[in-house]
PAZA-550542 format. One record per residue (C-alpha): x, y, z; residue number from 1. Coordinates in Angstrom, 3 decimals. Last residue first. Layout:
N
PT          u          v          w   pos
PT          X          Y          Z   NUM
...
***
This chain:
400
PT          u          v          w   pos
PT     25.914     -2.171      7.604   400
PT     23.050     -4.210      7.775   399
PT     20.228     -2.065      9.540   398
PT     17.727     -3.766     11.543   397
PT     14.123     -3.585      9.607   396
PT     11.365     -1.782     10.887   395
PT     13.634      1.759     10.944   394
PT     10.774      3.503      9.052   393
PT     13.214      3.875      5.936   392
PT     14.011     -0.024      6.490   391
PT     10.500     -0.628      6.237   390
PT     10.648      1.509      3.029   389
PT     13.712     -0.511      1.721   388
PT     12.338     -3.662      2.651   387
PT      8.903     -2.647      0.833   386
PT     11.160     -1.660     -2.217   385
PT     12.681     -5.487     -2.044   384
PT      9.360     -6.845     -1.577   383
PT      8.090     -5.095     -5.028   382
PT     11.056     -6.239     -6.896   381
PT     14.608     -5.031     -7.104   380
PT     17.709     -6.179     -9.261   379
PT     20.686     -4.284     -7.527   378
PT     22.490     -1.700     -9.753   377
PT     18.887      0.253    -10.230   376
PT     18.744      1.502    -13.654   375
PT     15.424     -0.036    -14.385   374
PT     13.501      0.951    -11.108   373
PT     13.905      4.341    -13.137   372
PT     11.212      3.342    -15.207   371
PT      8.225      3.585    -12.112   370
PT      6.852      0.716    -11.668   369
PT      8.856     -0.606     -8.482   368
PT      8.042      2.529     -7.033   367
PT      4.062      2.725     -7.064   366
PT      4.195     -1.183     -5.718   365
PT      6.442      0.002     -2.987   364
PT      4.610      3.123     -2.094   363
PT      0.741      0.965     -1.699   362
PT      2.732     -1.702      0.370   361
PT      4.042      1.264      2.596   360
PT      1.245      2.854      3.396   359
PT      0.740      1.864      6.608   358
PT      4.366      3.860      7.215   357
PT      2.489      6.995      7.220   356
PT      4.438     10.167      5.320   355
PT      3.752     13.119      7.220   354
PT      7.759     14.458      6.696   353
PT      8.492     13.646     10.293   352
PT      7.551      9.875      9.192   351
PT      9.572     10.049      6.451   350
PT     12.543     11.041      8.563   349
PT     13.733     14.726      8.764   348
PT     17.296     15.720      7.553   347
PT     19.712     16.939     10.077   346
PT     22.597     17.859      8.172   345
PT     24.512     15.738     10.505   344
PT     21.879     12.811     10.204   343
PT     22.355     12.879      6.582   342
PT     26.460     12.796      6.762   341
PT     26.176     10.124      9.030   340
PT     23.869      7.926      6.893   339
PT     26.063      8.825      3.624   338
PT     29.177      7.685      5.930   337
PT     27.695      4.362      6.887   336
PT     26.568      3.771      2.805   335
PT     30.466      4.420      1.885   334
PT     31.652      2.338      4.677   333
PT     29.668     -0.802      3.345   332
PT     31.270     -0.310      0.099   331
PT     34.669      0.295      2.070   330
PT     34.103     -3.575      4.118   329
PT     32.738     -5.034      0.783   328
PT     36.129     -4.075     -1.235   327
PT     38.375     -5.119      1.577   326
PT     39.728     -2.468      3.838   325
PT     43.416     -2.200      4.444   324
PT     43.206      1.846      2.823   323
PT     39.860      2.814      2.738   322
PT     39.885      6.432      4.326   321
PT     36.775      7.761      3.551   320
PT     36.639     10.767      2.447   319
PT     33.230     11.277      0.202   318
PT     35.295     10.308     -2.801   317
PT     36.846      7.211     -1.428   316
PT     33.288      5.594      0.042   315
PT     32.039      6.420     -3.167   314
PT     35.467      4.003     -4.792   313
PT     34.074      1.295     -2.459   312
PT     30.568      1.614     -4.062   311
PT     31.889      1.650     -7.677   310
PT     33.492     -1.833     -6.593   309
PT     30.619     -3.120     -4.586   308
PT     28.134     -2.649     -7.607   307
PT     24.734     -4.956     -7.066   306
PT     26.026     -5.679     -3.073   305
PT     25.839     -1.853     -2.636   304
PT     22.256     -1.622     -3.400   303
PT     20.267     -2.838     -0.530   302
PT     22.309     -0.415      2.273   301
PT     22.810      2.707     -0.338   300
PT     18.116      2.722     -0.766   299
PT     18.111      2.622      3.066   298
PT     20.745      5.682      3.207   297
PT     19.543      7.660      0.298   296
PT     15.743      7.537      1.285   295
PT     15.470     10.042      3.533   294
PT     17.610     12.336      0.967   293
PT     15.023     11.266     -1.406   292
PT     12.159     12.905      0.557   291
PT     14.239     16.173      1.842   290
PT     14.749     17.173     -1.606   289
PT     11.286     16.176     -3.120   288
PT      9.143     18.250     -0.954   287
PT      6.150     16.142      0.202   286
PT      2.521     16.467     -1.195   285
PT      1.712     13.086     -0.703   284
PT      0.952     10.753     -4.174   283
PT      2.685     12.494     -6.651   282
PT      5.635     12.819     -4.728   281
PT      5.844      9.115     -3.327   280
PT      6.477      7.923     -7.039   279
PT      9.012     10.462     -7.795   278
PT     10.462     10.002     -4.185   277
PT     10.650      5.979     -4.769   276
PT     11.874      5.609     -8.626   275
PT     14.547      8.374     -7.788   274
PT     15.852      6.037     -4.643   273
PT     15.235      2.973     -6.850   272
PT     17.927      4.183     -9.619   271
PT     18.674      7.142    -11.495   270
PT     18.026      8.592    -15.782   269
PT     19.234      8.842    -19.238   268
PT     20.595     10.908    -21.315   267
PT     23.410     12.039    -19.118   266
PT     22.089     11.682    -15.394   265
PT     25.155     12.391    -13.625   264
PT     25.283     16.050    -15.431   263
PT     22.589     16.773    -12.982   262
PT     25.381     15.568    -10.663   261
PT     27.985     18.042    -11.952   260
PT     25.545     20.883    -11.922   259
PT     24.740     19.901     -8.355   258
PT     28.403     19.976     -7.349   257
PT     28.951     23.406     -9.327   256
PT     26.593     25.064     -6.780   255
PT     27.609     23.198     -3.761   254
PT     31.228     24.497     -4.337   253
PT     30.142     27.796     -4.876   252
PT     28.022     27.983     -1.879   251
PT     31.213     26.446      0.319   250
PT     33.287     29.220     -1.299   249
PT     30.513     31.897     -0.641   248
PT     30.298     30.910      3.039   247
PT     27.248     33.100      3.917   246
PT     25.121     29.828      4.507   245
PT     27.186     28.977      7.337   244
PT     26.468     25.867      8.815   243
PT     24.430     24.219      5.694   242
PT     27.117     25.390      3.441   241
PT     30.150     24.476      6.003   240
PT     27.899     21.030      6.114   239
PT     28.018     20.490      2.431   238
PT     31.076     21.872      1.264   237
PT     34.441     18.540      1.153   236
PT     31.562     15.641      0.426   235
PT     29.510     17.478     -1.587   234
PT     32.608     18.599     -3.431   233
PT     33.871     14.866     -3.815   232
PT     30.831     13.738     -4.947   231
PT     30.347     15.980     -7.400   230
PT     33.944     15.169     -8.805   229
PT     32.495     11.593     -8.371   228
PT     29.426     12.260    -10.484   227
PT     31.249     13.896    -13.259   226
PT     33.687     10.850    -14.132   225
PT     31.288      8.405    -13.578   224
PT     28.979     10.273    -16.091   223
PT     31.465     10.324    -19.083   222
PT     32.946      7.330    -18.137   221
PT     29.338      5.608    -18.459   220
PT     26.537      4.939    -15.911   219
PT     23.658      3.435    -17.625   218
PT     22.967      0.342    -15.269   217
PT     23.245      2.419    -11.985   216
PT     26.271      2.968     -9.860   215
PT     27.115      6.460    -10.580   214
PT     23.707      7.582    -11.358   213
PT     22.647      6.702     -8.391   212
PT     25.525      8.133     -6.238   211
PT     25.359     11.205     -8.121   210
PT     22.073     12.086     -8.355   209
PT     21.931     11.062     -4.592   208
PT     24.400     13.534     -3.793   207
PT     22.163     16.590     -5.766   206
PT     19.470     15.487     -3.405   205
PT     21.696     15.611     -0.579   204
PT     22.450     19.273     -1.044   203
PT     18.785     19.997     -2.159   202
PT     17.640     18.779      1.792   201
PT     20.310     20.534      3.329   200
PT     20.350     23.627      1.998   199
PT     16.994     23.400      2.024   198
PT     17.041     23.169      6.056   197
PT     19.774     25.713      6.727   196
PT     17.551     28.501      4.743   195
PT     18.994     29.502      1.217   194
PT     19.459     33.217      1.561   193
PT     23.257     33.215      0.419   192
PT     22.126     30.766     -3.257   191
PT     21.767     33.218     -5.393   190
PT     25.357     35.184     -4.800   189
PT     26.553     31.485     -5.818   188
PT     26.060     31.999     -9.498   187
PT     25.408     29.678    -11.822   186
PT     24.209     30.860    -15.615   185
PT     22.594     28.031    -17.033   184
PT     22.265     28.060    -21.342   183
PT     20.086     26.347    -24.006   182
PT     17.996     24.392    -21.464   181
PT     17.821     20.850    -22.332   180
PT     14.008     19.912    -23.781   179
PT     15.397     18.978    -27.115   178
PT     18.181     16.511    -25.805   177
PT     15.719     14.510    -24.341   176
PT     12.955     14.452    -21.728   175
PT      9.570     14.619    -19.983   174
PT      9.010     12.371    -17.049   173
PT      6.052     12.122    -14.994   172
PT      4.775     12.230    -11.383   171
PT      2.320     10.458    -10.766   170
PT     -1.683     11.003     -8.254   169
PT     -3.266     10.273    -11.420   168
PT     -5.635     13.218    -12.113   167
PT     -3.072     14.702     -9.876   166
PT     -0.713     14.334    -13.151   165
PT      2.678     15.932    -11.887   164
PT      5.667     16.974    -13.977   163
PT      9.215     15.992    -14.091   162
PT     11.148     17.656    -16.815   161
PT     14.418     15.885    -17.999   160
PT     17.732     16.434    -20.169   159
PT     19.340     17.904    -16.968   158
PT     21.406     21.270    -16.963   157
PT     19.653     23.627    -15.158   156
PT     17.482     20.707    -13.512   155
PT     20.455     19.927    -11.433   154
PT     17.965     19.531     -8.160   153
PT     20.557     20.677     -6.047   152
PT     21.984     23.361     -5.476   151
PT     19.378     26.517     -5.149   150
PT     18.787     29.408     -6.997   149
PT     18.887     28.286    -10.224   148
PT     19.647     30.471    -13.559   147
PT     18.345     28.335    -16.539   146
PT     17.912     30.269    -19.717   145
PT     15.649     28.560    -22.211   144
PT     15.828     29.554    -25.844   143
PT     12.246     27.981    -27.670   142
PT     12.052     23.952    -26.622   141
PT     13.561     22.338    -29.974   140
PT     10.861     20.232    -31.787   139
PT     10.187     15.934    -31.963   138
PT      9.458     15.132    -28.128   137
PT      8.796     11.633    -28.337   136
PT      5.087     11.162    -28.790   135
PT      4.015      8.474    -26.331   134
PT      2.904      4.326    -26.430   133
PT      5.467      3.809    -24.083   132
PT      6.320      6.315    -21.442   131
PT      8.465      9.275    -21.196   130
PT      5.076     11.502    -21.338   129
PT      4.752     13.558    -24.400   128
PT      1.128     13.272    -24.675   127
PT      1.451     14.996    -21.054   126
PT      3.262     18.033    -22.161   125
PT     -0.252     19.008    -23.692   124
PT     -0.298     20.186    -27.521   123
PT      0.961     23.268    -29.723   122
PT      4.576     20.962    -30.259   121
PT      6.769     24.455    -30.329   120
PT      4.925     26.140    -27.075   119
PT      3.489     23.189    -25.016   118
PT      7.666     22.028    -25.072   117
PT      8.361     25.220    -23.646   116
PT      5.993     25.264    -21.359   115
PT      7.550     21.912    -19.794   114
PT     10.872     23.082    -20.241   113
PT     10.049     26.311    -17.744   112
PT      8.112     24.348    -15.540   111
PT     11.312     21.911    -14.945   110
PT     13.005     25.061    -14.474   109
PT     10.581     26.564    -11.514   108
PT     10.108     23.145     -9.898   107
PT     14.004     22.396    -10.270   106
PT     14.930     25.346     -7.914   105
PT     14.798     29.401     -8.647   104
PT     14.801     31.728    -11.408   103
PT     14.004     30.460    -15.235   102
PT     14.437     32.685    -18.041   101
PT     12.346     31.423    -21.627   100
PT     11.781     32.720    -25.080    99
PT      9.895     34.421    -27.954    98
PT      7.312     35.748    -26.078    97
PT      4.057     36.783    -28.034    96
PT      2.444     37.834    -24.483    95
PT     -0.744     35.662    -24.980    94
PT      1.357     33.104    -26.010    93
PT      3.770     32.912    -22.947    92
PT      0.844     33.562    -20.567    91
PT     -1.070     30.379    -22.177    90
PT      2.001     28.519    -21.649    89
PT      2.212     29.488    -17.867    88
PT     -0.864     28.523    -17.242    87
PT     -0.595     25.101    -19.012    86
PT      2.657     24.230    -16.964    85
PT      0.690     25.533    -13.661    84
PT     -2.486     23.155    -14.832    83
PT      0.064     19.836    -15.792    82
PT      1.283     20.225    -12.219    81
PT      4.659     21.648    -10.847    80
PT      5.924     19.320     -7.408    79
PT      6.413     22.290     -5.509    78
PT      4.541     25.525     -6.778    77
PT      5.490     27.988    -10.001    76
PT      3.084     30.816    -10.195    75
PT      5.495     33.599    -10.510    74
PT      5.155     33.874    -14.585    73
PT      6.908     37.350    -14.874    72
PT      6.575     38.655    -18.430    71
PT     10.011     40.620    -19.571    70
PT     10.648     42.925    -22.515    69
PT     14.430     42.603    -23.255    68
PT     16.396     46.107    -23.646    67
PT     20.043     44.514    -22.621    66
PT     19.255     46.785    -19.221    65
PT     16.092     45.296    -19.174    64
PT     17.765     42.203    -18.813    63
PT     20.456     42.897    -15.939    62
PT     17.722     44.428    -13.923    61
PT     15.021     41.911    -14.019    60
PT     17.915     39.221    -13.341    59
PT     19.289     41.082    -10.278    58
PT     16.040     41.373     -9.081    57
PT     14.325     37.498     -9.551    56
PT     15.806     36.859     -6.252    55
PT     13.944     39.538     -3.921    54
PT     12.950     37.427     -1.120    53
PT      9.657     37.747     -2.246    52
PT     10.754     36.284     -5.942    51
PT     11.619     33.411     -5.126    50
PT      8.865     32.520     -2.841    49
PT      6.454     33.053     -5.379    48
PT      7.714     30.614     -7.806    47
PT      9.432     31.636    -11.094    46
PT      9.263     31.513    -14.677    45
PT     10.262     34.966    -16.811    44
PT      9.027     34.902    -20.094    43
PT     11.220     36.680    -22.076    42
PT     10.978     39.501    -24.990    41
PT     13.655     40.058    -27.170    40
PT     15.454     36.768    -27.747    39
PT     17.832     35.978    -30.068    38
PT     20.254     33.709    -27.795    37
PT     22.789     36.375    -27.718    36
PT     20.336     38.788    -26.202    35
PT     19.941     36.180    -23.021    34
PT     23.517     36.465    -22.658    33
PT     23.447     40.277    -22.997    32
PT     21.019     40.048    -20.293    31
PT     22.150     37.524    -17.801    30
PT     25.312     39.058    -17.376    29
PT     24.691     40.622    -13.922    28
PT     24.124     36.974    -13.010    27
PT     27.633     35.731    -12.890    26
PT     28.534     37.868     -9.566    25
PT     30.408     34.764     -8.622    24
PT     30.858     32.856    -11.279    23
PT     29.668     30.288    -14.212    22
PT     28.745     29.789    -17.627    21
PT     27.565     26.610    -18.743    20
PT     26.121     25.941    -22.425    19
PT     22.885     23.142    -22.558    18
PT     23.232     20.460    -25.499    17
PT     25.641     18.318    -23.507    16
PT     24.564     14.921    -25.402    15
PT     25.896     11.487    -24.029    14
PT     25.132      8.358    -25.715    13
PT     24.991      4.194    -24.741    12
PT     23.938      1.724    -27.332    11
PT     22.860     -1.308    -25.007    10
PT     25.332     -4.063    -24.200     9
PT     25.350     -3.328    -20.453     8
PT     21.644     -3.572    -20.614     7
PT     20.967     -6.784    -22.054     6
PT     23.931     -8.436    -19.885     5
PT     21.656     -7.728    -17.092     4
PT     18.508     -8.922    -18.597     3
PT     20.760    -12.378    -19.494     2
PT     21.789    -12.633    -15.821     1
***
């Protein structure tokens, strides 16, 4: 009781350093924008993928147009390591660039802050780790241009970089105010080509950056208020998105949902289903979106009993109707409909993602150190993250 009361009474803050401009057809400003900032010759950070499809275009054009000099860094891969972050800084000296333009999902922008941070502090983004006994970032990241190409990670407006160690097998957090980008330009006309199944995976991610950050120990009004309205959008566009990926209204609406729920995390950070796919991503090569969306449901089920108010009021923003229910009977809806709306958009177990369920001792203990288990609404040891793993592998009868 007393390490609850700790954190409630802890000094809380929320920083917006990062402008948002939005629309469809927003990306033909890009340029002048990008001019605005001071900058005259960008490096552009993307992922091969990306720019295949022919993604990065529209931003190539609309800055040499504004006469910037542009370096394409295209060797962004899932779950960014300390060796793409240093590659891409060395390419950023070499070509004396003076700031940042980031095209495609979190890997590319969490990159993007992670150079940046190499850039003004001259030293690893590892000695800058969000753990104890590291440097806290002390310099501005150069002008950083988020323009993301899918909706979900939030990482276009998020205070946080998360970077893998393999030497470790971790993911790590970078963050603060000084890594933020300086502006996101969101426009849906990115987002048409997103595949069904990414769509789905980074549309669930961006719900459970809501839901967590809704319900965890440094939620706030400014954050509640931000992560329902995200909510609420998911709730109303994901499946006409992941139906109909040429539904620019339903792409919009995902768009400015995961910009809503990046906004979730304030200055701070999630819960156990965060502490679990960080944890698992460092260890198995599996794409973060569809991982935490697995883990949504299970992670819902153990938590609602830590905040069955805030969980009732979910169940109201994804449509519930809650009207002659009692408080536990709509927080137990709202974990019921997140499992339906997962299994509509048809995201793959754990097990279909190659993850074995002998290891889930070894997961749990990696999750319950991680520092988001900190925020979780529900006080969680190692058993507790084995239930929710078990529970993952349907081992354990559900409760709801």
């Amino acid at each position: 009781m007393f390490m609850r009361f700790e954190r409630m009474g802890r000094l809380k803050s929320f920083e917006m350093p990062t402008v948002v401009k939005h629309g469809i057809g927003a990306v033909r400003n890009t340029g002048e924008e990008v001019k605005n900032l001071g900058v005259s010759r960008v490096l552009l950070v993307t992922d091969p993928g990306v720019r295949k499809v022919g993604l990065i275009e529209p931003v190539l054009i609309s800055l040499q147009e504004a006469k910037i000099d542009v370096v394409i860094f295209d060797e962004v891969e899932p779950n960014p390591s300390i060796h793409v972050v240093a590659r891409g800084t060395e390419m950023y000296l070499k070509n004396k660039c003076d700031g940042l333009v980031a095209v495609g999902g979190g890997s590319s922008m969490d990159t993007a802050k992670a150079i940046g941070v190499e850039v003004v502090h001259g030293e690893p983004v590892l000695n800058y780790e969000a753990a104890e006994g590291k440097k806290p970032l002390e310099k501005r990241i150069p002008p950083l241009t988020t323009i993301p190409t899918t909706a979900g990670t939030g990482s276009e407006v998020t205070q946080w970089a998360v970077i893998t160690d393999p030497y470790r097998k971790f993911k790590f957090n970078v963050g603060g105010p000084l890594i933020a980008a300086h502006l996101t330009i969101i426009d849906p006309e990115l987002h048409l080509s997103m595949p069904p199944r990414i769509t789905a995976a980074t549309g669930i991610d961006a719900l459970s950056h809501a839901i967590e950050c809704y319900t965890c120990h440094y939620a706030q009004p400014m954050t509640d208020a931000v992560a329902l309205l995200a909510m609420e959008y998911i709730a109303k566009y994901l499946r006409r998105a992941y139906a109909n990926g040429h539904d620019i209204e339903a792409r919009y609406g995902m768009a400015k949902a995961a910009m809503l729920a990046g906004l979730s995390y304030g200055s701070e950070s999630a819960g156990a289903a965060h502490a679990m796919a960080q944890t698992l991503g460092g260890i198995i090569p599996v794409a973060h979106g569809e991982c935490v969306a697995a883990m949504l449901g299970p992670v819902m089920e153990y938590n609602w009993m830590g905040e069955p108010e805030k969980f009732a009021r979910i169940a109201q923003a994804l449509g519930v109707n809650i009207h002659g229910m009692s408080v536990e009977e709509a927080a137990k809806a709202a974990v019921r409909e997140v499992y339906k709306l997962v299994q509509d958009v048809q995201i793959p177990s754990l097990e279909e993602q190659g993850v074995p369920r002998e290891m889930i001792p070894e997961l749990a203990e990696a999750a319950f150190h991680d520092p988001q288990t900190v925020g979780n609404p529900r006080d969680i040891n190692v058993k507790g993250y084995e239930w929710i793993y078990r529970r993952c592998f349907n081992l354990e009868p559900c409760t709801v």
